[in-house]
C-alpha positions, 0 to 999 in steps of 0.5 A: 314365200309371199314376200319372194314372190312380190319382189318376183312379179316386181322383177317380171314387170320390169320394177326391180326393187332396187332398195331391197338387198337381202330376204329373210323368211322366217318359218316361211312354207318356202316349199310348202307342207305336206299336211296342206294336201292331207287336210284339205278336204277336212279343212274345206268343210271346217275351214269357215268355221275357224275362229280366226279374226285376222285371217279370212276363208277362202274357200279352201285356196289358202290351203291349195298355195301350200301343197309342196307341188304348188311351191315347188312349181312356184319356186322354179317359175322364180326369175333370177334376183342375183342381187338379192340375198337369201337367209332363212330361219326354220324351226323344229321341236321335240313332241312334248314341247309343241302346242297342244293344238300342233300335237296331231299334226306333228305326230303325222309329220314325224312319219316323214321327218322328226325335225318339223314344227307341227306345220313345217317340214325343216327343209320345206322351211328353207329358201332354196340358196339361202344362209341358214340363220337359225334354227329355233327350238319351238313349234311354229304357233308358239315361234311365229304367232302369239296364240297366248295373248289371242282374243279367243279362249279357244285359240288361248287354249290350243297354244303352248303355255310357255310363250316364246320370248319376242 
């Protein structure tokens, strides 16, 4: 979703990037998750105190970017990019294989749809037009970040042991 909307603000200004052809979004919050508005008062309150070396609070605006009424609304502002092509690669997992620290959230996310990562809803990881590449039997920490191998014993301890092959 962010590389999306870099190439579109290079597009609005009138800079199109004339080398870049194609967009992969891989596990991508392309429509954002439900979970961003259920949590965000929680996750204000907390949010500062994460552990989280490579990724700094805001405050809260990270979460408010990921409500599916932000993206949805960010989505349709897009200008039209007819020479780029879009694929996109989501995944979903069955509850006994998501990371410990995914497990609530999946559970939550279940109530709307079984094919989630325990953060993504499967559509809501989909660019709207694009070719579905693949579709992948993980969790999105296990899929997307390399919690196992994290500096921090906490991180270490909330990720799945069984490491996704990279």
């Amino acid at each position: 979703a962010d590389a999306l909307e870099a190439l579109a603000t290079l597009e609005r200004s009138g800079q199109r990037p004339t080398k870049v052809r194609a967009l992969i979004s891989v596990a991508g919050a392309v429509m954002g998750s439900p979970l961003a508005q259920r949590y965000a008062r929680l996750y204000r309150s907390v949010g500062a105190m994460l552990p989280l070396r490579e990724c700094r609070y805001h405050g809260g605006a990270e979460l408010d970017s990921l409500t599916p009424e932000r993206r949805s609304a960010e989505m349709a502002a897009l200008p039209p990019m007819p020479v780029l092509s879009l694929y996109s690669v989501a995944a979903f997992t069955d509850h006994e294989r998501v990371s410990r620290g995914l497990r609530h959230f999946h559970a939550v996310l279940s109530d709307n749809d079984a094919r989630n990562d325990g953060q993504l809803l499967l559509p809501d990881a989909l660019l709207p037009r694009s070719t579905l590449l693949a579709v992948v039997d993980a969790d999105h920490w296990r899929f997307v970040l390399p919690l196992s191998e994290a500096h921090s014993v906490l991180l270490r301890g909330l990720a799945s042991p069984e490491p996704f092959p990279r």
